[in-house]
N, C-alpha and C positions, 0 to 999 in steps of 0.2 A: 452614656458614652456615645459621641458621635461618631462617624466613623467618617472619616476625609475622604472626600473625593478623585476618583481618579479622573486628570488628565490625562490627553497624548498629545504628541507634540512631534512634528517632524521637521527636520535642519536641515541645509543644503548648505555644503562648505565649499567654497570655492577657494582658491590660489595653491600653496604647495600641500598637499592635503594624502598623497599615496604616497607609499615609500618609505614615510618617518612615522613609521610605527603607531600612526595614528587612530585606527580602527584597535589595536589592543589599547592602548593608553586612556582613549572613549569609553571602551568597555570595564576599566579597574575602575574610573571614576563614574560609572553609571551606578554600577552593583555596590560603590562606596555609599551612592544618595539612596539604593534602594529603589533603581527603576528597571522598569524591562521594556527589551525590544534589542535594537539591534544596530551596526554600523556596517554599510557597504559601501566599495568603490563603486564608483556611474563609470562606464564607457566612458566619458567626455573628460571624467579626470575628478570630477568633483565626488564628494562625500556623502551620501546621504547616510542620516540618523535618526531612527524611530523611537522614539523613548516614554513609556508612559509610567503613570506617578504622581505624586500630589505635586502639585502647585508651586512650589517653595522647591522642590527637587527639581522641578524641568526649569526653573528657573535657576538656579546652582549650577546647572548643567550647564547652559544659553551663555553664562558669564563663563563656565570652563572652556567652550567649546571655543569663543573667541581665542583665544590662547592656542587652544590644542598642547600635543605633544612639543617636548622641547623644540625635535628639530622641523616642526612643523610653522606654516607661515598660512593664518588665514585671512585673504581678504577681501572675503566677502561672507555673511553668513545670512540665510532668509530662512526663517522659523514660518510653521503655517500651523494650523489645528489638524489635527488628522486622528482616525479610528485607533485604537489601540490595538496593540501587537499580539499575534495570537499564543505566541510562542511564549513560555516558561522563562526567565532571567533574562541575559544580556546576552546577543550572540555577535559574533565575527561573522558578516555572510562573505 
């Protein structure tokens, strides 16, 4: 039995992104694919989101996060590699 690798993956959303409930709405659909890490507002307005997990889930994510929350408007979104998260599940920071 192999056991799948983990990725992490860190997102930076840009345009309406605070406010519409977007860091919980990130977080039902993280813990949906089975990833951990976390979502915070930036100072400057934009998202960021840590998420580590197999491959196929940060990627699930990548297509969800375009979207976001209903009342949310992203646009922009820059994915980069990054360490994995130290933290246990999906957090709100």
């Amino acid at each position: 039995h192999r056991h799948q690798a983990v990725s992490a993956a860190r997102f930076l959303l840009e345009g309406r992104v605070q406010g519409v409930f977007f860091r919980a709405a990130t977080r039902a659909e993280a813990q949906r694919l089975g990833l951990v890490g976390y979502a915070q507002n930036l100072p400057d307005g934009r998202v960021e989101v840590l998420a580590a997990g197999s491959d196929a889930a940060l990627d699930a994510l990548q297509r969800w996060l375009r979207h976001g929350s209903p009342l949310a408007r992203v646009d922009r979104l820059q994915r980069s590699a990054a360490d994995g998260p130290s933290a246990d599940g999906f957090q709100v920071l």
